[in-house]
RODO-2510 file (C-alpha; in nm, 4 decimals, decimal comma):
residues 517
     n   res          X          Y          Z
     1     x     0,0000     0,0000     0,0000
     2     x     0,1389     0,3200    -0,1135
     3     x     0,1197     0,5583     0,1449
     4     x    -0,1439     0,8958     0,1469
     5     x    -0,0393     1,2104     0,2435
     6     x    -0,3279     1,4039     0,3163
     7     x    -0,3260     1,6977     0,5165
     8     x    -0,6015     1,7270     0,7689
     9     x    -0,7056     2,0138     1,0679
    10     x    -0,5937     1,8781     1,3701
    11     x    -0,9289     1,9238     1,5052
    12     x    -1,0121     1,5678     1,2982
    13     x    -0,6263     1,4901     1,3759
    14     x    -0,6051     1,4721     1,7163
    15     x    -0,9904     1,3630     1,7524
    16     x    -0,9190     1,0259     1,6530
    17     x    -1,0875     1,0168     1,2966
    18     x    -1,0487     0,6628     1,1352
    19     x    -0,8923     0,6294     0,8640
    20     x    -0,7570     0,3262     0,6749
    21     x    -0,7815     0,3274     0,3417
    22     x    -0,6794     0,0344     0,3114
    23     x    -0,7363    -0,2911     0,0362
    24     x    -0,7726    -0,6737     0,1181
    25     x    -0,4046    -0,6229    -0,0312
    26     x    -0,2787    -0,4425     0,2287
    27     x    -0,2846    -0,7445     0,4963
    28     x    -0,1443    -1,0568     0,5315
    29     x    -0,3227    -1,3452     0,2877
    30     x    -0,3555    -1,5499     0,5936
    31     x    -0,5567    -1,3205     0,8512
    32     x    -0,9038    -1,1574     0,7735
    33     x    -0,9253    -0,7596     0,6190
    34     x    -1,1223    -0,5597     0,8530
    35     x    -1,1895    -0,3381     0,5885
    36     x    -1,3521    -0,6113     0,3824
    37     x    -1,6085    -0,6595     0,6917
    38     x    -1,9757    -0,5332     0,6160
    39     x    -1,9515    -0,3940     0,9943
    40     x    -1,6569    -0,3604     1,1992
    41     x    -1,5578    -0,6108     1,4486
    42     x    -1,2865    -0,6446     1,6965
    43     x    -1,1327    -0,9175     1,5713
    44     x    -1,1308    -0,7190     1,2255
    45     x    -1,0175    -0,3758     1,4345
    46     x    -0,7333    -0,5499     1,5641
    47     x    -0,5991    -0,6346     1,2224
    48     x    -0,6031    -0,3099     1,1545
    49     x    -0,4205    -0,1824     1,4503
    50     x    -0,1279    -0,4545     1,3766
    51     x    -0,0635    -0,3399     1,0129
    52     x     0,1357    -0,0466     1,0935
    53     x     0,3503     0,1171     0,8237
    54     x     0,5956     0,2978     1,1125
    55     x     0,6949    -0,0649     1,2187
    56     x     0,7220    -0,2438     0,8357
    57     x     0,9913    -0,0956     0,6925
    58     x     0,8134     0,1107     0,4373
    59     x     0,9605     0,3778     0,1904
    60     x     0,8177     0,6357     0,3458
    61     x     0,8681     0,5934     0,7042
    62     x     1,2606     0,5068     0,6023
    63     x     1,3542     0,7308     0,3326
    64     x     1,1747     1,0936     0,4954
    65     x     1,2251     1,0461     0,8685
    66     x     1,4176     0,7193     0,9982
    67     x     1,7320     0,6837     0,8357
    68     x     1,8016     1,0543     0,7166
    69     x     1,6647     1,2639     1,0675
    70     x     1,6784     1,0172     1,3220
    71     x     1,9957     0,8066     1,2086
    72     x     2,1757     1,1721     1,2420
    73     x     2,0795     1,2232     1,5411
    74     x     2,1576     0,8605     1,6442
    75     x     2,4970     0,8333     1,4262
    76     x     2,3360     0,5105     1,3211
    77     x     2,3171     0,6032     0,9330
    78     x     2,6250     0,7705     0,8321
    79     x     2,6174     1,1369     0,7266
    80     x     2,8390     1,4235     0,6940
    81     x     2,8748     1,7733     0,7254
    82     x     2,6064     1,9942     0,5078
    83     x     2,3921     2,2216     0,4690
    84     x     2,1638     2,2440     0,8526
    85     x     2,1955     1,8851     0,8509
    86     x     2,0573     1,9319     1,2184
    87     x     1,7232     2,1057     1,1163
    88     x     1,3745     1,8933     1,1789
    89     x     1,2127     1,8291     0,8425
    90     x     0,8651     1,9713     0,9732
    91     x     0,6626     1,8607     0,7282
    92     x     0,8000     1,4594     0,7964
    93     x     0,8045     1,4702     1,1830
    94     x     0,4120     1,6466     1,1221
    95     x     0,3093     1,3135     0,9170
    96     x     0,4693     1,0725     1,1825
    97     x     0,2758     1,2497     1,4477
    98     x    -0,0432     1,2347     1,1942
    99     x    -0,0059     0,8972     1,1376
   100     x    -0,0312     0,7923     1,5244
   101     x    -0,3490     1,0098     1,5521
   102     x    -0,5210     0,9393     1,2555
   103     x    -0,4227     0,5776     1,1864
   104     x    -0,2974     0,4570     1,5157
   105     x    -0,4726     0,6053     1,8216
   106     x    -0,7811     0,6218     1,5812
   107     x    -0,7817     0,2332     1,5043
   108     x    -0,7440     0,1343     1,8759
   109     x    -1,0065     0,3912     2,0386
   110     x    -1,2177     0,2035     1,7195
   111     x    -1,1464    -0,1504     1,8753
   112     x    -1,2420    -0,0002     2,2538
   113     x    -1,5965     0,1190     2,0931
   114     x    -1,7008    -0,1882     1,9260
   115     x    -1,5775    -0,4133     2,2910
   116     x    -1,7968    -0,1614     2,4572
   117     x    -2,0848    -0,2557     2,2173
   118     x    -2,0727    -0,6193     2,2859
   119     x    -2,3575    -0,7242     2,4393
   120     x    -2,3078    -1,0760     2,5723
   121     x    -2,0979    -1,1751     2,8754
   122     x    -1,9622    -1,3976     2,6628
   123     x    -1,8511    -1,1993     2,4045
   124     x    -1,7113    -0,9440     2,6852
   125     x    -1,4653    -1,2227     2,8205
   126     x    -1,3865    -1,3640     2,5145
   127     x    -1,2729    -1,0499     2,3221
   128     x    -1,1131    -0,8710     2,6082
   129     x    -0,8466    -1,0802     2,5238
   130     x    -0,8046    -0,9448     2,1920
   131     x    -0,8488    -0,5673     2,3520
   132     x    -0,5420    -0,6171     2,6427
   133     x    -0,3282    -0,7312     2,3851
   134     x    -0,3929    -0,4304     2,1284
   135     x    -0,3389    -0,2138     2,4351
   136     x     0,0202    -0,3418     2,4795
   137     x     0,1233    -0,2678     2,0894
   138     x    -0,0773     0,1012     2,1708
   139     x     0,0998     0,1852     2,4413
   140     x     0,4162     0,0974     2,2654
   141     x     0,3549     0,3327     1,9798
   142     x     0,2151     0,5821     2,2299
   143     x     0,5419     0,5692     2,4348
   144     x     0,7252     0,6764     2,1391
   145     x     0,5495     0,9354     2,0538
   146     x     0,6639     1,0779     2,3871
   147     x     0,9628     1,0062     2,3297
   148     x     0,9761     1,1910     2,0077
   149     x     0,7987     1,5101     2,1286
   150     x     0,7918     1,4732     2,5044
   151     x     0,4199     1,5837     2,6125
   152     x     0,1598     1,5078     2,3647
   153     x    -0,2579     1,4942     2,3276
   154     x    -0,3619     1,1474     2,4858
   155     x    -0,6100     1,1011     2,7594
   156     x    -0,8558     1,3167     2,5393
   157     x    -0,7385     1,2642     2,1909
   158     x    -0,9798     1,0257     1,9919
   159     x    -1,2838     1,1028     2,1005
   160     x    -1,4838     1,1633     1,7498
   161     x    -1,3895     0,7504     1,7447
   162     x    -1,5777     0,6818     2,0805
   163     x    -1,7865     0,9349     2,1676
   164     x    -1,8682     1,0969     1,8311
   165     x    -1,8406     1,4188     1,9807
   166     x    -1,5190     1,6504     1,8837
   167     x    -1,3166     1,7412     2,1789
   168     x    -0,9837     1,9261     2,0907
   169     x    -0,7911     1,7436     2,2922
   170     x    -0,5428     1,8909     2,6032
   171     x    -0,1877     1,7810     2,6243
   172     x    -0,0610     1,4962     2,8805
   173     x     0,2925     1,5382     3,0985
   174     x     0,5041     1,2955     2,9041
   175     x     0,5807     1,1426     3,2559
   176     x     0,1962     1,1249     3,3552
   177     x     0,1696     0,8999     3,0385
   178     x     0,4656     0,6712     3,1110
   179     x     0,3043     0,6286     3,4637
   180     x     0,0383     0,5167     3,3342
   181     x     0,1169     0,2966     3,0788
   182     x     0,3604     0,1012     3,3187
   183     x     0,0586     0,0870     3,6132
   184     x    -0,1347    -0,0777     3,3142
   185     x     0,1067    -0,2959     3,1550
   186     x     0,1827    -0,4424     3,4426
   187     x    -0,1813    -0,4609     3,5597
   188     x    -0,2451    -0,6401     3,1835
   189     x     0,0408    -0,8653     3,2260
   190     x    -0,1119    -1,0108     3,5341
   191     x    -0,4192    -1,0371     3,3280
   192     x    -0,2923    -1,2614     3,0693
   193     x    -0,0819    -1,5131     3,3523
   194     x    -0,4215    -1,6239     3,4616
   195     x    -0,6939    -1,5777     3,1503
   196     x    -0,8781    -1,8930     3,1041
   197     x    -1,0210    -1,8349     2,7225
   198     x    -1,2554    -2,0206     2,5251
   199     x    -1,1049    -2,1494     2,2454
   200     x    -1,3937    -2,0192     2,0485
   201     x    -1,1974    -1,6333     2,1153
   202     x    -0,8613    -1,7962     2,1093
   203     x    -0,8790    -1,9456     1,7933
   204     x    -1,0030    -1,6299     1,6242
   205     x    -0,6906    -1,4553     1,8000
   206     x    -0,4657    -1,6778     1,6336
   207     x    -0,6675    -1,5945     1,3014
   208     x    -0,6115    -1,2122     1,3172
   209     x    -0,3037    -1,1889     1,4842
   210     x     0,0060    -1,1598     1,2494
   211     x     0,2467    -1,0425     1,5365
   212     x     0,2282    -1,2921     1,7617
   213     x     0,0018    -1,5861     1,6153
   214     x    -0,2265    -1,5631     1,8619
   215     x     0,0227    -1,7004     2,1368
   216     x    -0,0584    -1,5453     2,4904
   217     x     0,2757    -1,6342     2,6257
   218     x     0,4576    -1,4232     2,3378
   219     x     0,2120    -1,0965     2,4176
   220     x     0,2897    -1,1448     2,7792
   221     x     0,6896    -1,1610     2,6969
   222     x     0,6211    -0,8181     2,4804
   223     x     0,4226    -0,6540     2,7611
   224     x     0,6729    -0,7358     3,0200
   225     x     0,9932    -0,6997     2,7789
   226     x     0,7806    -0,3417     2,7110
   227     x     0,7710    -0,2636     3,0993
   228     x     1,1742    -0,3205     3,1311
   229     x     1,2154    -0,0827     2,8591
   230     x     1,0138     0,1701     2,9727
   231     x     1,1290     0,1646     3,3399
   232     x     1,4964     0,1895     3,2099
   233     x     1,3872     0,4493     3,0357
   234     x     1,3160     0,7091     3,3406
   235     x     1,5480     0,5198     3,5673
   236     x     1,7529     0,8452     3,5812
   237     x     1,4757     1,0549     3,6505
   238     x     1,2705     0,8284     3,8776
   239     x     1,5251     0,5539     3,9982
   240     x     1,2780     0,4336     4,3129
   241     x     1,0135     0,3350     4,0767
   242     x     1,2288     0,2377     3,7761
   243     x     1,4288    -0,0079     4,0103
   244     x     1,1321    -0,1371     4,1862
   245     x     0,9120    -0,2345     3,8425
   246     x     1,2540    -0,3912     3,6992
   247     x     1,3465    -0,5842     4,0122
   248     x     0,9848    -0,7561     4,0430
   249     x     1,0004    -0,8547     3,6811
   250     x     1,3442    -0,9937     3,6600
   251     x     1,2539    -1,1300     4,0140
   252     x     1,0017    -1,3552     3,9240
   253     x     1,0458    -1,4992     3,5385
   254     x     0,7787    -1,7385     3,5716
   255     x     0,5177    -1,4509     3,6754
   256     x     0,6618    -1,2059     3,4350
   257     x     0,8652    -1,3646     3,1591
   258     x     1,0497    -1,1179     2,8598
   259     x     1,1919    -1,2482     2,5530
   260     x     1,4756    -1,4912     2,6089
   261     x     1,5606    -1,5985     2,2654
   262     x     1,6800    -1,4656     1,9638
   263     x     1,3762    -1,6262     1,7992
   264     x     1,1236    -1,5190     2,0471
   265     x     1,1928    -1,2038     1,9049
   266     x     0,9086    -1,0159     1,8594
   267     x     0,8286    -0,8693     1,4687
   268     x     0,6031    -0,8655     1,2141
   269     x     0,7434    -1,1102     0,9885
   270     x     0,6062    -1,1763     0,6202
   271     x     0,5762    -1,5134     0,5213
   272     x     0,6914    -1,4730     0,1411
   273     x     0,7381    -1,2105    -0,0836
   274     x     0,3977    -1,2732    -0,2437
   275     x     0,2570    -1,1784     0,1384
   276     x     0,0658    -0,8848     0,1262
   277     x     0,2839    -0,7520     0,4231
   278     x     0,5291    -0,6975     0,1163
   279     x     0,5619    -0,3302    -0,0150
   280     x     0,8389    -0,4914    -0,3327
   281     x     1,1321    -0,3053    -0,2942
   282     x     0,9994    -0,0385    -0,0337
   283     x     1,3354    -0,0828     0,1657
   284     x     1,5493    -0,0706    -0,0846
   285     x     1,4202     0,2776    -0,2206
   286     x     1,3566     0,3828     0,1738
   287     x     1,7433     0,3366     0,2314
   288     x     1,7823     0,5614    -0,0939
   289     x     2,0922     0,5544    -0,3513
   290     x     2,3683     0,5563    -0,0750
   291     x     2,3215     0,3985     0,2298
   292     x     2,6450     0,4395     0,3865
   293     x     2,7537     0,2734     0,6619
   294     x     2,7632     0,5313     1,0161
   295     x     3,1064     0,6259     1,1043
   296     x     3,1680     0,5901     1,4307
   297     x     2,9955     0,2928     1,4763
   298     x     3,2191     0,1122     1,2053
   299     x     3,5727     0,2636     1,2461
   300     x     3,6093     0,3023     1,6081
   301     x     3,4226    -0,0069     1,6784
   302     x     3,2861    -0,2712     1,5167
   303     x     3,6122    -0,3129     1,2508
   304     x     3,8711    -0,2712     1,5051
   305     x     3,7113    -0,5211     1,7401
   306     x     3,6442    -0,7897     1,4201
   307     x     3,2907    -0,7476     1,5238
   308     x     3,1082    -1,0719     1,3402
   309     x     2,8270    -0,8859     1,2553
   310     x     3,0164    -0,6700     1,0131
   311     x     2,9567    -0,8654     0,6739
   312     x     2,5988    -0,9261     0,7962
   313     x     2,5404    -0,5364     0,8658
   314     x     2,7573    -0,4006     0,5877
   315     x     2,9481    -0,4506     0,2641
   316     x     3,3498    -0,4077     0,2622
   317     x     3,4820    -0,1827     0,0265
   318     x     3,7139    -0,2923    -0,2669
   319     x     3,9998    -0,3691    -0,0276
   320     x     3,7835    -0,5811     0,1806
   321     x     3,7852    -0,3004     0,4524
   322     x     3,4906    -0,1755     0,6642
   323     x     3,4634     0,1854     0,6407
   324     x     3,2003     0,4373     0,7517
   325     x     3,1172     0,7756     0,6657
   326     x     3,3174     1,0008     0,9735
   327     x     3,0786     1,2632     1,0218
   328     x     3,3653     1,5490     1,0278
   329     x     3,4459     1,5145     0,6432
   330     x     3,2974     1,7740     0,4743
   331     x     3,0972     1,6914     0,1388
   332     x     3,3946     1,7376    -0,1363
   333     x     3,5894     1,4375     0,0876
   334     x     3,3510     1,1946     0,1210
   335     x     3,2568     1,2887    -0,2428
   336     x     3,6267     1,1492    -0,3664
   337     x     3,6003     0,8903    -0,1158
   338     x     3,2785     0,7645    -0,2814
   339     x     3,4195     0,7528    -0,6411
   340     x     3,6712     0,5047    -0,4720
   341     x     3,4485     0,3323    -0,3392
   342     x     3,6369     0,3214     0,0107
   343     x     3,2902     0,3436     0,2159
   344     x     3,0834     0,0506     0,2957
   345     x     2,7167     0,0196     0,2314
   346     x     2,4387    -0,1520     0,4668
   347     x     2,4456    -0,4984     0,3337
   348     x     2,1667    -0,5486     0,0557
   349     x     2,1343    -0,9589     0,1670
   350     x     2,0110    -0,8572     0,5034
   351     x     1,8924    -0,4641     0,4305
   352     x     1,8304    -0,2673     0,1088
   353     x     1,7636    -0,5705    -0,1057
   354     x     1,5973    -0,8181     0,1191
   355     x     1,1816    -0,7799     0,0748
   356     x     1,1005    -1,0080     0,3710
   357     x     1,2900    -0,7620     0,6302
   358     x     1,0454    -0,8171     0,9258
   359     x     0,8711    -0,5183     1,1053
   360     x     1,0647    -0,5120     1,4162
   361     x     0,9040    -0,4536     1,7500
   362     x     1,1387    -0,5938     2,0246
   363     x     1,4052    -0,7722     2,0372
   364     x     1,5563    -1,0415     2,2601
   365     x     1,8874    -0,9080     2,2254
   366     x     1,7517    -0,5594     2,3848
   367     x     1,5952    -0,7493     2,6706
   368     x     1,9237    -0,9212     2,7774
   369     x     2,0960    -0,5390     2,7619
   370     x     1,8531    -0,4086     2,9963
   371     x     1,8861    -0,6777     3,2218
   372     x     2,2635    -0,6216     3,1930
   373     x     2,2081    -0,2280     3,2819
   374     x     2,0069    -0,3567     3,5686
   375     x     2,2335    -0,5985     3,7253
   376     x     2,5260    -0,3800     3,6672
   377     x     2,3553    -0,0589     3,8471
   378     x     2,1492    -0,2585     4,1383
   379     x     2,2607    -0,6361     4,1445
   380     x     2,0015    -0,9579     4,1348
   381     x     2,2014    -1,1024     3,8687
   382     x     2,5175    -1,1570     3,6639
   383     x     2,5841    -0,8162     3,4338
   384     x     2,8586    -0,9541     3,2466
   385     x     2,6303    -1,3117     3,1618
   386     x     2,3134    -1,0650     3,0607
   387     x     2,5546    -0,8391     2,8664
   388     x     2,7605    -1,1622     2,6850
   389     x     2,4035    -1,3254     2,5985
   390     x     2,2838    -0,9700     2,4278
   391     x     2,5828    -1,0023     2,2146
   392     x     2,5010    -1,3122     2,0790
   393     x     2,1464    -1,2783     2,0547
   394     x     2,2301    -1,0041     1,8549
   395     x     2,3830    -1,1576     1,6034
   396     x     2,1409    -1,5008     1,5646
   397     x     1,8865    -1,2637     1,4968
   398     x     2,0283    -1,0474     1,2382
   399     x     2,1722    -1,3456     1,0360
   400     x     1,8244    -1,4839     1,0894
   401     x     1,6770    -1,1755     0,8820
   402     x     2,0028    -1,2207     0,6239
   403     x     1,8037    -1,4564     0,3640
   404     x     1,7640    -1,2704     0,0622
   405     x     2,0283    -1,3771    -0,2024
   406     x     1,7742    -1,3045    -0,5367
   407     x     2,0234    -1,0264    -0,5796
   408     x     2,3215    -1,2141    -0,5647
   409     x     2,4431    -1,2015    -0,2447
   410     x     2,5126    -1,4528    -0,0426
   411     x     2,3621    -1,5586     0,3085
   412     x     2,6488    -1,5267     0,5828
   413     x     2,6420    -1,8234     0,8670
   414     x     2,6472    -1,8333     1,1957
   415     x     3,0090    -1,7443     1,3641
   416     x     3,1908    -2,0430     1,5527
   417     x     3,1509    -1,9729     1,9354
   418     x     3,5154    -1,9135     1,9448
   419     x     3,5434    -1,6468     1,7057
   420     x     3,2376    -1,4852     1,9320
   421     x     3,4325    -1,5608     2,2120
   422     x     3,7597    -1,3768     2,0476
   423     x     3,5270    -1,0880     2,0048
   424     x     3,3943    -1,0874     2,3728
   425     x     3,7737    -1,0678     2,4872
   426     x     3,8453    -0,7836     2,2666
   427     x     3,8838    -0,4678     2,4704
   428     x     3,6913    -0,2292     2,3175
   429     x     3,4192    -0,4917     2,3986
   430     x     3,5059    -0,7043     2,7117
   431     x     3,2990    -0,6869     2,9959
   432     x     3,4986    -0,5387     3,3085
   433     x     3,5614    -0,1706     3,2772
   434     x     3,2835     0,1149     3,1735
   435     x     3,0674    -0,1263     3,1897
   436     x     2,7498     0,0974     3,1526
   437     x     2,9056     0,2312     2,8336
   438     x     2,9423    -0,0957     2,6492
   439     x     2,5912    -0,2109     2,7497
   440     x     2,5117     0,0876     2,5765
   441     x     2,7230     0,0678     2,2631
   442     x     2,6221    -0,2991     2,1908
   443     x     2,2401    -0,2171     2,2309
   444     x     2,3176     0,0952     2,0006
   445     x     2,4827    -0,1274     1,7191
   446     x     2,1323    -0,3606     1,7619
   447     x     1,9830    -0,1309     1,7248
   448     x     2,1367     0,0252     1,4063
   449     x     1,9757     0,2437     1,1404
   450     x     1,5945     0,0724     1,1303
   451     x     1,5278     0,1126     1,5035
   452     x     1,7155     0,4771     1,5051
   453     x     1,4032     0,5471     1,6895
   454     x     1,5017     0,4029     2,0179
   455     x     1,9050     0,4589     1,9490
   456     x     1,7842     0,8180     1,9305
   457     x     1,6200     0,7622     2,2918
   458     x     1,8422     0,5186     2,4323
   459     x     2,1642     0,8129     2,3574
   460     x     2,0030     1,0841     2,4946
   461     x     1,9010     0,9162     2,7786
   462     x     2,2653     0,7512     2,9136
   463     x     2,4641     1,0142     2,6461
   464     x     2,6394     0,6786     2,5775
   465     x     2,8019     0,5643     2,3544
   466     x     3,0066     0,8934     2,3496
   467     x     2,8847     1,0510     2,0117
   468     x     3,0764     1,3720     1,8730
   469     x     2,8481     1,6094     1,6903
   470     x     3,0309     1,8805     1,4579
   471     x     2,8857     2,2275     1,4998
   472     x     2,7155     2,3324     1,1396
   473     x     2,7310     2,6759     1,1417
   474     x     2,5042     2,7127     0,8719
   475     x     2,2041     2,6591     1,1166
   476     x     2,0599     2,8921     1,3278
   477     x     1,7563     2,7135     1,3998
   478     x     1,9641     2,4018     1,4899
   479     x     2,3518     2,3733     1,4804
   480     x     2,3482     2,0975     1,6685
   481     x     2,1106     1,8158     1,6915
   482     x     1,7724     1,8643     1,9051
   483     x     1,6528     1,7024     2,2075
   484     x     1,3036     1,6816     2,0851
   485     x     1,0936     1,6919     1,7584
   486     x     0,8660     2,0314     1,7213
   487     x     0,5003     1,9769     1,7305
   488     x     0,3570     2,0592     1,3736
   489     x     0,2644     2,3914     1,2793
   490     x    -0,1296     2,2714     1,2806
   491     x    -0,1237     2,2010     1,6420
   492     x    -0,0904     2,6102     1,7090
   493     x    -0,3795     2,6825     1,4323
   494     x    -0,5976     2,4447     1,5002
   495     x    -0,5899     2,3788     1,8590
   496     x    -0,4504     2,6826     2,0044
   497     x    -0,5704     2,6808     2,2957
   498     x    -0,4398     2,4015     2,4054
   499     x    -0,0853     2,4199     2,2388
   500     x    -0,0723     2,7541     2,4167
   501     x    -0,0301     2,5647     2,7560
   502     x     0,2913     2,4249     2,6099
   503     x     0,4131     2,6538     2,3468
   504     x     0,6374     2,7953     2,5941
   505     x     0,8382     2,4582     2,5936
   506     x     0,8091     2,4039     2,2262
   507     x     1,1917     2,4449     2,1350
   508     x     1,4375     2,2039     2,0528
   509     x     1,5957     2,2589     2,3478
   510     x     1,3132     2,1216     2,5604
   511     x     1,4052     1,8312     2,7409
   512     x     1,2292     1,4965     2,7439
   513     x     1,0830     1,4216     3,1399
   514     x     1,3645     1,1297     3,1423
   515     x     1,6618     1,3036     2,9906
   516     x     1,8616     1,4176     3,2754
   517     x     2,1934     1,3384     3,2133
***
């Protein structure tokens, strides 16, 4: 599905108005179109909610926002010097925050109104399932939004979809939200350890769900794998709480388990290129005509330490060298350097060429990182086990995702455990000293260019791994890289009164609630 750009008063925007658009084309072969229903249903609804084009890796979402903004400000895509490389593209950041209010938010408050027209007590048990598990994959896409613009229209926003009444909707503290949505995952969580469904409801989850096949265990792994990241994520600001919520979960794995294995991973993950999860060649053109490999992350780290992931990440350079673009050249250098072809690319087998690159939402490899943080900082387990196991996770899943050779390339294999084991000793990588640092530089390379989303987060959260921005001094607006994304201009024309409240704090210096280092 090609994506439409329409522009719409925030008035409709932030009300919640549905809006799909959407062909039996655009979903999965093997799960029902809600769009093809004569009325909506929840099981339909929750189709919808799942077929996200900011979690496939779409053109659009890649190509205008992702890689370009966000892997700049992430030094996860490499870059260099130029023209106020630093500045927001407003008219890209104002589509991601339409598409959460007019696709997102909009198809969940839809799945809330049709559970609330149920009328059977059947019905009402049965399909609550399918509710608390749409909730966990909202709140996810809510808590980036916060973490993109800090506070945002929530608690009120969406309620032409359940009300049918227009409310221009007031702004939420970013940190009211993220209280919120951990008090309720957690209260969810506990929900699904002790459901008892009729297969009747279960079977029809299994039907509709494409993320996690209907499988109860997997959604409670995401909702508690969801809480750790969350609670690590205002640990700085709020370490009583954040320490308390990550203890009991890493406390008690058989109440609260997260995602232990590279292929518990949690994505949305096409069966074949003739799936209609498949946008052909969408990530090739959304990583654009030179996808050069970041900097930083290749030449001061991953070549150096004979990182295995290199020829799964990136291509080497006609000397069999891994090279990234060092974001202090200025354009007429890494011009030359182009034409001989000394930088490397991201690898077309796994990336720019590979059609069945899954929509990823979480994965295990993360999870073992923020247990490593965890340990490291307040004990309950072994840091340098968590931090080891990340590594290698890491690295199973990616080379489970490198499976496209129709181009020509050619599918790497998994690395012998002692050429992993080599690279655990290395000391730019060893576990021992700054430990905090290389949790964080290891989660950053997972990370990499398609989740630039949460490296974005994750760095200005610890400020680790250290990351060198140049000055371009020919910004004003933005010489160096923000701390936040500017709300769109239609947020001040259209509901003014309510951006006025935070206007004052709509700069790019604004902090996010949980960036306090």
């Amino acid at each position: 599905m090609k994506k439409l750009i329409i522009t719409i008063p925030l008035l409709i925007i932030a009300a919640g108005m549905l809006v799909t658009g959407c062909k039996k084309s655009d979903f999965q072969n093997n799960y029902t179109d809600p769009n093809a229903s004569v009325a909506a249903t929840v099981p339909s609804l929750y189709s919808g909610l799942l077929y996200n084009e900011r979690v496939l890796p779409r053109y659009w979402g890649l190509y205008t926002l992702q890689i370009p903004t966000m892997g700049t400000y992430s030094q996860t895509a490499g870059y260099t010097q130029g023209n106020k490389i630093y500045e927001q593209p407003v008219n890209y950041t104002g589509d991601r925050w339409n598409y959460y209010y007019t696709t997102t938010l909009a198809r969940f408050r839809e799945i809330e109104k049709a559970y609330n027209k149920l009328t059977t007590d059947a019905d009402k048990t049965g399909y609550l399932l399918f509710l608390e598990t749409a909730r966990i994959f909202f709140y996810d896409q809510t808590a980036q939004m916060v973490d993109l613009w800090g506070d945002i229209p929530f608690s009120t926003a969406g309620s032409l979809n359940t009300s049918g009444t227009i409310v221009l909707p007031s702004y939420d503290k970013g940190a009211d939200i993220y209280t919120n949505i951990l008090t309720d995952l957690k209260r969810i969580s506990d929900y699904l350890s002790t459901v008892s469904a009729d297969p009747f409801y279960t079977t029809q989850l299994t039907s509709y769900d494409y993320v996690n096949k209907g499988s109860l265990t997997a959604w409670r792994k995401y909702a508690n794998s969801l809480m750790l990241r969350l609670a690590m994520r205002i640990s700085y600001k709020d370490e009583t709480t954040a320490k308390s919520l990550i203890q009991t979960i890493l406390g008690n794995s058989t109440k609260y388990p997260t995602i232990d294995a590279a292929s518990e991973s949690i994505k949305i993950q096409p069966s074949s290129t003739s799936s209609s999860l498949v946008s052909m060649n969408d990530i090739r053109n959304g990583f654009g005509v030179d996808p050069f490999a970041p900097g930083k992350m290749v030449d001061s780290i991953m070549w150096p330490a004979s990182d295995p992931r290199l020829p799964i990440y990136f291509t080497a350079n006609k000397k069999g060298e891994y090279h990234g673009v060092p974001n202090t050249w200025n354009s007429s250098r890494v011009s030359d350097s182009t034409t001989a072809n000394y930088f490397s690319r991201w690898d077309s087998t796994t990336f720019t060429e590979n059609n069945l690159f899954p929509g990823i939402i979480f994965t295990a490899a993360e999870v073992s990182f923020l247990k490593a943080e965890a340990y490291e900082r307040w004990g309950g387990g072994t840091a340098k086990t968590a931090y080891e196991t990340g590594v290698k996770q890491s690295i199973q899943f990616y080379l489970s995702i490198n499976n496209n050779s129709d181009y020509g390339g050619t599918k790497e294999t998994m690395p012998s455990d002692a050429t992993i084991a080599t690279y655990l000793l290395n000391p730019i990588v060893a576990y021992g000293t700054n430990n905090l640092e290389k949790i964080a530089t290891q989660k950053w390379i997972d990370f990499g260019v398609i989740q630039a989303n949460q490296a974005w987060a994750e760095w200005r959260r610890t400020k680790l791994p250290k990351l060198t921005f140049p000055t371009d001094n020919s910004s004003v607006l933005s010489p160096t890289p923000p701390n936040r994304f500017l709300y769109p201009s239609s947020e001040a024309t259209y509901n003014a009164t309510n951006y006025a409240a935070v206007k004052s704090s709509d700069v790019i210096t604004t902090k996010v609630f949980w960036d306090v280092k």
